[in-house]
C-alpha positions as CSV (number, residue, x, y, z in Angstrom):
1,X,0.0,0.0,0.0
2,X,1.2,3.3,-0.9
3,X,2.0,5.1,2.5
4,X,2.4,8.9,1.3
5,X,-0.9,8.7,-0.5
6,X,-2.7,6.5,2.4
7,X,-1.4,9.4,4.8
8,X,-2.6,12.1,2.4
9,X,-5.9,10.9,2.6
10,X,-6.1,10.5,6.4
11,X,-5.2,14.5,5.9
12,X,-8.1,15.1,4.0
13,X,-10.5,13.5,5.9
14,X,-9.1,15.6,9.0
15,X,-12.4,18.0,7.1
16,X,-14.8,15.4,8.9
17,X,-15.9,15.7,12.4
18,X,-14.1,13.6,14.6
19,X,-16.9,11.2,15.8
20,X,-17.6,10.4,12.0
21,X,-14.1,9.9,11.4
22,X,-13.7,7.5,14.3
23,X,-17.0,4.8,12.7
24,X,-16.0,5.5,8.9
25,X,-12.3,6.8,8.3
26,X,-10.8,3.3,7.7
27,X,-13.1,2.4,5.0
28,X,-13.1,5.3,3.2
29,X,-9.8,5.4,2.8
30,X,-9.5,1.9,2.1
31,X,-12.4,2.6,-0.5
32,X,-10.2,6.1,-2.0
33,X,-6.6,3.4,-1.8
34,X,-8.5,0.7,-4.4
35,X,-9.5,3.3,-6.5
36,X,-6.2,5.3,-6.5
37,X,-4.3,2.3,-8.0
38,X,-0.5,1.3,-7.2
39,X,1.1,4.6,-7.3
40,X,5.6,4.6,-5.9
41,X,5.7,7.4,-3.2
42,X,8.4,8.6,-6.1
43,X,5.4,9.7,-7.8
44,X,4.5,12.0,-5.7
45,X,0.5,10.6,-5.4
46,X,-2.0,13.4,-4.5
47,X,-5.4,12.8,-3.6
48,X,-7.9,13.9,-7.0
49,X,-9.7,17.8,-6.8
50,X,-12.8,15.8,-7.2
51,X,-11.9,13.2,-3.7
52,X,-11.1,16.6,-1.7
53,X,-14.2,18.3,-2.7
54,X,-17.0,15.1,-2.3
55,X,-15.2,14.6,1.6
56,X,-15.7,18.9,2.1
57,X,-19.4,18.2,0.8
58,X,-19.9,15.6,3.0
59,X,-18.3,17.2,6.0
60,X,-20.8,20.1,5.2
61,X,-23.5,17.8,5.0
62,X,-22.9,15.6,8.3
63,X,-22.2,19.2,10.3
64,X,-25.7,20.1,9.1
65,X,-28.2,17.2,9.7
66,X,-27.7,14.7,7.1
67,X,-28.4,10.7,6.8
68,X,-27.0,9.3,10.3
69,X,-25.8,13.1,11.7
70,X,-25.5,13.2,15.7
71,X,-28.0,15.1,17.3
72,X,-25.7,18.1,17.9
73,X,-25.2,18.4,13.9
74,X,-28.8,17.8,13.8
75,X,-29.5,20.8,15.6
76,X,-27.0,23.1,13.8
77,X,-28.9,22.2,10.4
78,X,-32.0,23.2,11.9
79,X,-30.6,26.7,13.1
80,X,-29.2,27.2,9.3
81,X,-32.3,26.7,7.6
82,X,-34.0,28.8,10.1
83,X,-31.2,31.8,9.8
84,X,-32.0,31.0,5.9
85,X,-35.6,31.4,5.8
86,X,-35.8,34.2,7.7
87,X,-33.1,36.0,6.4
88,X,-34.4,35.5,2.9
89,X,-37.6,36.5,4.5
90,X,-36.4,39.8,5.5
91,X,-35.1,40.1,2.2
92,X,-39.0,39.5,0.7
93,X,-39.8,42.1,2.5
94,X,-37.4,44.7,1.9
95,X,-37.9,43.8,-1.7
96,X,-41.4,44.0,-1.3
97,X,-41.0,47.2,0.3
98,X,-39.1,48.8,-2.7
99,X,-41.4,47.3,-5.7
100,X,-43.7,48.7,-4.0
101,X,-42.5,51.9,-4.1
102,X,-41.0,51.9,-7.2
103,X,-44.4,50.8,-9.3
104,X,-46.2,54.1,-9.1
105,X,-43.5,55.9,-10.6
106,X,-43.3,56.1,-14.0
107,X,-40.6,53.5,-15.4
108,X,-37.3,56.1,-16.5
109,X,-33.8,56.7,-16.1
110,X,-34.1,57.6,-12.3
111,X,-34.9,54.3,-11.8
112,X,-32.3,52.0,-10.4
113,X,-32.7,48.5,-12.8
114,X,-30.6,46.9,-10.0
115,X,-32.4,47.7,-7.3
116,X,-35.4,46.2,-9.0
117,X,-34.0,43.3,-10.3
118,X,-32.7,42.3,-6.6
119,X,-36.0,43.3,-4.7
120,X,-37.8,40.6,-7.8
121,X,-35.0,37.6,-7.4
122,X,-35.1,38.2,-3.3
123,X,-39.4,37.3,-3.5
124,X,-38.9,34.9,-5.9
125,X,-36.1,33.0,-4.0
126,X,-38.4,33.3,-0.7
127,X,-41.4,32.2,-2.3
128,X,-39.8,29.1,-3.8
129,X,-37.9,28.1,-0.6
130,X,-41.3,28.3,1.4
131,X,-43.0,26.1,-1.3
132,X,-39.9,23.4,-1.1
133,X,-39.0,24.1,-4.5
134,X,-35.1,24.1,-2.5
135,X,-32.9,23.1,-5.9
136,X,-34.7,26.1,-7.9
137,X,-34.7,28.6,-5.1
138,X,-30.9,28.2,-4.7
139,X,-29.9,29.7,-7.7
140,X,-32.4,32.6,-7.9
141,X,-31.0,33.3,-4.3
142,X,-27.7,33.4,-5.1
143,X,-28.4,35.0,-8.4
144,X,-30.0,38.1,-6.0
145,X,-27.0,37.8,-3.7
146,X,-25.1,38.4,-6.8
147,X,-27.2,41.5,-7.8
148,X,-27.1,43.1,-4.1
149,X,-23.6,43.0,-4.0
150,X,-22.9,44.2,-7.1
151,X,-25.1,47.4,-6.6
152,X,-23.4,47.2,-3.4
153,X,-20.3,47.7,-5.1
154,X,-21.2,50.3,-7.7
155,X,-23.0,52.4,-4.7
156,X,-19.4,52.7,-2.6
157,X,-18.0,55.8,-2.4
158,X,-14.3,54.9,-2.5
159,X,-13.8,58.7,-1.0
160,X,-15.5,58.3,2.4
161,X,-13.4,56.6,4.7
162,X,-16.3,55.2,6.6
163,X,-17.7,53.4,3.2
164,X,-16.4,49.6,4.2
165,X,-17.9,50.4,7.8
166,X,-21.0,51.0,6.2
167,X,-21.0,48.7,3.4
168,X,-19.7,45.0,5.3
169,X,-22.9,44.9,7.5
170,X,-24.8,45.2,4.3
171,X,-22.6,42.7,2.7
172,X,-23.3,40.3,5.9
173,X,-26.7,40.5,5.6
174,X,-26.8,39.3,1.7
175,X,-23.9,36.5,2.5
176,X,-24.6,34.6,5.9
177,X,-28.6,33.7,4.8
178,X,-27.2,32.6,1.5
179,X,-24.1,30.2,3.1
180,X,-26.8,29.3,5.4
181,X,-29.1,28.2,2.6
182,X,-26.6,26.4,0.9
183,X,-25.2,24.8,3.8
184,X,-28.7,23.8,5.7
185,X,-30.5,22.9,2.9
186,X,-28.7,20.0,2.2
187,X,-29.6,17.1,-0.1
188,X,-30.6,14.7,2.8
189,X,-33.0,17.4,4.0
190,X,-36.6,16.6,2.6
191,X,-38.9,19.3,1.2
192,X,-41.5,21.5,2.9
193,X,-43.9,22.7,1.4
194,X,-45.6,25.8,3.7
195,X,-48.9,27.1,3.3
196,X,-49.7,30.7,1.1
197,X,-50.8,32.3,4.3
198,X,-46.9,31.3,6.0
199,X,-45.5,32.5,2.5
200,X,-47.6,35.8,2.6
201,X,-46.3,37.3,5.8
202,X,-43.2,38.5,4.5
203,X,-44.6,40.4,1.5
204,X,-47.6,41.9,3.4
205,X,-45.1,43.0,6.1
206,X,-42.9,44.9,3.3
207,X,-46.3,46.5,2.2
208,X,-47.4,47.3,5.5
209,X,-44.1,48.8,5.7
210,X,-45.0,50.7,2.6
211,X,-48.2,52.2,3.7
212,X,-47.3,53.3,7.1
213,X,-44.5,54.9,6.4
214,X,-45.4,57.6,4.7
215,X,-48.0,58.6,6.9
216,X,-45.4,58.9,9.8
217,X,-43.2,60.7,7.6
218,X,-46.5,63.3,7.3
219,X,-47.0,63.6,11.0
220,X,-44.5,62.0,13.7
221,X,-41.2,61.6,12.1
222,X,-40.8,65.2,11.2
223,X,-41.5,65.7,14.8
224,X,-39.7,63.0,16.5
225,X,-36.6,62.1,14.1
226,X,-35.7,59.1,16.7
227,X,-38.8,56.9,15.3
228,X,-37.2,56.6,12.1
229,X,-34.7,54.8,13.5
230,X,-37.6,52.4,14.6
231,X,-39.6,52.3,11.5
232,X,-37.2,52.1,9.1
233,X,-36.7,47.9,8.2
234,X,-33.6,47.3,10.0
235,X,-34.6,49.0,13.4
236,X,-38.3,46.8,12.9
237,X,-36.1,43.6,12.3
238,X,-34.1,44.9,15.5
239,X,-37.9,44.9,17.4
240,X,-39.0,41.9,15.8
241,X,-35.4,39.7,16.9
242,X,-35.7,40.8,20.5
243,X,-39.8,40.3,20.9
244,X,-38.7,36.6,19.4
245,X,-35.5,36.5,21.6
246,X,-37.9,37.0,24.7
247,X,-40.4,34.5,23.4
248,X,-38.1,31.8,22.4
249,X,-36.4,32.5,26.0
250,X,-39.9,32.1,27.7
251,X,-40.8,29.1,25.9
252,X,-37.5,27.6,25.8
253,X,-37.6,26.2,22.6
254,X,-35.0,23.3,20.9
255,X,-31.6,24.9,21.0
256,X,-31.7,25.4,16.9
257,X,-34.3,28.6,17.6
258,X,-32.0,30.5,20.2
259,X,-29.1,30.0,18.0
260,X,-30.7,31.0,14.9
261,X,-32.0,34.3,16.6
262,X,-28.6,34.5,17.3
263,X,-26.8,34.3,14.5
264,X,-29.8,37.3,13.0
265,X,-29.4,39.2,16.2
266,X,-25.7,39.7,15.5
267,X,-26.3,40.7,11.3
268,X,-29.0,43.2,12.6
269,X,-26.1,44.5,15.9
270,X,-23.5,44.9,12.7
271,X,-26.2,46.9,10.7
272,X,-26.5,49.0,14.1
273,X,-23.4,50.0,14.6
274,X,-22.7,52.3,12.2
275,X,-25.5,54.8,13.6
276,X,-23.7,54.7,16.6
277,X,-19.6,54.8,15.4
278,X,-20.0,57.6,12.5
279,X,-23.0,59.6,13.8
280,X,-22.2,63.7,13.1
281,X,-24.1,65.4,15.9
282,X,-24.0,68.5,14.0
283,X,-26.0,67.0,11.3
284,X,-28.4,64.4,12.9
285,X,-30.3,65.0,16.1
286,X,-28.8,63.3,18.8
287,X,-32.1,61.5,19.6
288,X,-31.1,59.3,17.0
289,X,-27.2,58.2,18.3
290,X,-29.4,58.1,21.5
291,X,-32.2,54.8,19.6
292,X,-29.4,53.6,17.9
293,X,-27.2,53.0,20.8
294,X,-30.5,51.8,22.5
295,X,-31.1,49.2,20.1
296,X,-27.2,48.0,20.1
297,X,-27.4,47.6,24.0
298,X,-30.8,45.5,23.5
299,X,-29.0,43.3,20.4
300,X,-26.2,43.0,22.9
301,X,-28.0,41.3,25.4
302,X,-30.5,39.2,23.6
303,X,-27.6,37.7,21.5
304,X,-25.9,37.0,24.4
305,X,-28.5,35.4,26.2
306,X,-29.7,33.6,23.2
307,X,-26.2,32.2,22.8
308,X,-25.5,30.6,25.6
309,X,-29.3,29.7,26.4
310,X,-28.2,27.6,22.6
311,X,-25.0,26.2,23.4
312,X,-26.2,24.4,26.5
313,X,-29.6,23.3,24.8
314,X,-27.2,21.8,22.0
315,X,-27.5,18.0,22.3
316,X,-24.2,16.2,23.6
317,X,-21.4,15.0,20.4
318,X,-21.9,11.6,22.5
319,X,-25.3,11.1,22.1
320,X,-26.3,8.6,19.8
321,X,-26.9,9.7,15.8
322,X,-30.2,10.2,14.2
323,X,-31.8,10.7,11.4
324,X,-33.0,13.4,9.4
């Protein structure tokens, strides 16, 4: 047997978790040696691109719930779908939000195509995940991932030095749901297919959002600048994460809800943070630094308590495996 390539291997399945590599390494690399052939260490034998990346899908794969996963990986699949259908969620929204404003106005130059094109792909991908049509909704997602960050991109005023502080949260927010999508929604997770009245909560919130704020902007925001940090979507997805953090805490729900509300609860703390670190005093009222840092100190807390209220509800690695 070729030692250097046998050793290799090992290396490569290092990508595994440890209690998977302890029932399966010697097979599979007993399985990768008989197909490798008899290759002299002279040769310099390297396992194929195509060995490396089926073992880094299946590590994926058994860290998120598949076939035979331990309970613990179990649970972490569950909180990445969750952190993917609500972060795609938001997204519905938003987008909902913007078409929404955008249709009224007559179709010309002032209109950004991009920002259309996203709001359209981010519904779309939502309303396909929600109906369990996973394999189609992954590439619309990922196609309106694309699309944000490009606009993203083309918006960044290389000039201002606080652009990247201002841009990575918004970058976070397209990327994390997406990796969580890809990485949750796995090929040993079965489809659901949710109800029109689950689907439509997302969309009716974004035009909700549409009607009601322009009747504060008539009456109570030119009064009392500090709601629009409230009103605006990111401060209502701030309200909405720590209502659900308190819920989920009172309820004390599996260990994949806390951790999800987590994990959203730290994209909306990054999206925060910028209110607070470049706020001009001299140009914005100071009732908003004063929200802003109000929220932050709320995100701070509920993450933090949603973390570790997670971590301990997380099902011991020595638990027996299960199925999904």
């Amino acid at each position: 047997m070729n030692e250097l390539l046998e050793r290799r291997y090992r290396n490569v399945l290092w990508l595994l978790p440890r209690s998977y590599r302890a029932e399966r390494e010697e097979e599979m690399v007993a399985t990768f040696m008989e197909f490798s052939g008899d290759v002299p260490d002279e040769e310099n034998p390297r396992p194929r691109w195509g060995e490396i990346a089926s073992v880094l899908a299946l590590s994926m794969r058994v860290r998120f719930g598949g076939a035979g996963a331990m309970p613990r990986y179990v649970a972490w699949g569950a909180a990445a779908r969750l952190v993917a259908l609500l972060g795609l969620g938001f997204h519905a929204a938003v987008g909902t939000f913007t078409l929404a404003i955008l249709f009224p106005q007559r179709p010309d130059l002032a209109t950004p195509p991009l920002t259309v094109i996203t709001a359209a792909l981010w519904v779309t991908a939502f309303v396909l995940l929600m109906r369990g049509r996973t394999p189609m909704a992954k590439p619309v997602a990922l196609a309106a991932g694309a699309v944000a960050l490009a606009e993203l991109v083309v918006r960044l005023d290389l000039a201002d030095p606080f652009a990247p502080l201002n841009a990575a949260p918004q970058a976070l927010n397209v990327v994390v749901p997406l990796a969580a999508l890809l990485a949750g929604f796995h090929d040993d997770v079965p489809p659901v297919r949710r109800r029109w009245r689950a689907i439509g909560l997302a969309p009716a919130a974004g035009l909700l959002l549409r009607i009601a704020i322009p009747l504060l902007l008539e009456s109570a925001l030119w009064q009392s600048p500090m709601l629009w940090v409230w009103v605006e979507p990111t401060g209502l997805a701030t309200v909405v994460l720590v209502v659900a953090g308190v819920i989920c805490l009172a309820r004390r729900l599996s260990a994949h809800v806390p951790l999800a509300l987590a994990i959203l609860g730290t994209l909306a703390l990054l999206s925060r943070l910028p209110l607070v670190a470049i706020n001009d005093v001299s140009s914005r009222p100071e009732s908003i630094w004063v929200s802003s840092m109000g929220q932050c100190l709320a995100l701070v807390v509920m993450v933090t308590v949603l973390a570790v209220a997670g971590f301990r509800g997380l099902p011991s690695v020595r638990q027996g495996r299960a199925v999904v």
